[in-house]
N, C-alpha and C positions, 0 to 999 in steps of 0.2 A: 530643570527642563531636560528632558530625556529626547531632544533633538541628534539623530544619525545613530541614535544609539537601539538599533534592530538584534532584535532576537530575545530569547526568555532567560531567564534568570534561575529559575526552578528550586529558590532558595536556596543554594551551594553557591562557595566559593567561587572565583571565576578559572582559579586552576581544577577544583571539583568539578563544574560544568563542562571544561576543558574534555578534560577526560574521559566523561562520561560520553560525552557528544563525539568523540575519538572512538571511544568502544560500540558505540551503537555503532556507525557509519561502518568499521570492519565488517562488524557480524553481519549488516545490510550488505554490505558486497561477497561475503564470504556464504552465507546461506540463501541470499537471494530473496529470502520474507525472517521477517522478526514478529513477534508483536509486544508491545510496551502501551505505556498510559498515552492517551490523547495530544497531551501537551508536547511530551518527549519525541513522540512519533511526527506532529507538525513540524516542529525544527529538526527532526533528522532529513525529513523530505528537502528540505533549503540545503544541507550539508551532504546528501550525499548527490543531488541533482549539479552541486555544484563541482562534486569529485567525475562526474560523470562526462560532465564538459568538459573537464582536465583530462580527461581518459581521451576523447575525442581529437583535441586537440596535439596529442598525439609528441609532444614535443619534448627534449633533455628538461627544460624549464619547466612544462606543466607536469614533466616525472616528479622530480623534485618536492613541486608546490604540493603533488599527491602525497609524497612519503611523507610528508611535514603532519599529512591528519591521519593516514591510513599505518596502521601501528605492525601489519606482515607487509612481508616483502612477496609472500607467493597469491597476496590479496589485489596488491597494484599489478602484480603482474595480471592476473585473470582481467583488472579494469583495463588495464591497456591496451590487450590481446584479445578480448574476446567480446567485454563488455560496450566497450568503443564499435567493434563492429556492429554488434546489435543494434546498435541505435544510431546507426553512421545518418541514415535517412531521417532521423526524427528533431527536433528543433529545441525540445525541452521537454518538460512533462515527463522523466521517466521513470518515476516511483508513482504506487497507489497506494493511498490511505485508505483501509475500510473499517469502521466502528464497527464491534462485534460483542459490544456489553460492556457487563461492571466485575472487577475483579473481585472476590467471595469476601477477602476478609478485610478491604478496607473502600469497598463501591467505591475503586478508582475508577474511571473509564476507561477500558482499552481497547487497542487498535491494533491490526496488522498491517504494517510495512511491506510492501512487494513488491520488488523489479516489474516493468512491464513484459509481456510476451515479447517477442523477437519479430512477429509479423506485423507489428503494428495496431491491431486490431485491437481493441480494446473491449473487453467481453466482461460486462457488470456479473462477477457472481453472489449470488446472496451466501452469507455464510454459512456451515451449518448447524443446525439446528434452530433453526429459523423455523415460525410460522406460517401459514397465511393468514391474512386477516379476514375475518367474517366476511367482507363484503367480497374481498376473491371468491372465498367457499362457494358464496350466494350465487354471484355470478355464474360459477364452474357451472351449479346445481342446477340452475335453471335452463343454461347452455344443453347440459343432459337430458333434462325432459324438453324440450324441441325437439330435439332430435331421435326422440322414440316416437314412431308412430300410433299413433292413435287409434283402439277399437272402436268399431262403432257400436252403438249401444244395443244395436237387432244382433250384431255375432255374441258378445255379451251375453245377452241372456239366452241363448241359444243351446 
């Protein structure tokens, strides 16, 4: 039974996972967006949401608890000093996952990791290279012809 036992396994060791899940969460604080496979990017949101609190928190102890996962010394400092302020106002929530395809040579799914904005606001953007779907197109299309006036058919043949 796999009772209290939270989080992915991702097929590696647990000192391998360890690690790994160490080096994502830097590079998440240190560049502010990553992007990685679906899976890896889900548990980095729990690990660095939870470095984020510790940042907040603000304390000798919650330094500490940070250095224990965060592997620079000038990375905690940026969470403690700068990142903590940004989100002093917000309660949780402050990484976004966005899916943005399949990687070319083995269609993993991958995603980008990204701090939230500083204002709070949260502003869905589509990635790029994105579509629209037919039915938008359609929409658009027909939204356009309403909005052209119409000849009448006596200037017309005129």
């Amino acid at each position: 039974m796999r009772h209290l036992k939270a989080g992915r396994k991702f097929n590696r060791s647990p000192s391998h996972r360890l690690a790994l899940l160490r080096n994502l969460v830097t590079s998440l604080l240190r560049h502010e967006r990553i992007q990685t496979t679906d899976p890896k990017a889900k548990e980095l949101k729990r690990w660095a949401d939870r470095m984020i609190g510790l940042g907040k928190h603000g304390t000798l102890h919650a330094r500490r608890q940070a250095l224990a996962v965060i592997q620079d010394e000038e990375v905690a400092r940026k969470l403690f000093d700068t990142l903590a302020l940004r989100f002093k106002d917000r309660s949780g929530g402050y990484t976004r996952v966005v899916k943005i395809g399949w990687r070319h040579g083995d269609r993993a799914p991958l995603s980008v990791v990204e701090l939230l904005p500083a204002d709070g606001a949260v502003k869905a953007e589509a990635p790029s290279g994105t579509k629209k779907s037919r039915r938008a197109l359609r929409k658009e299309a027909g939204a356009k012809k309403e909005a052209r006036p119409r000849q009448s058919a006596k200037r017309a043949s005129a």
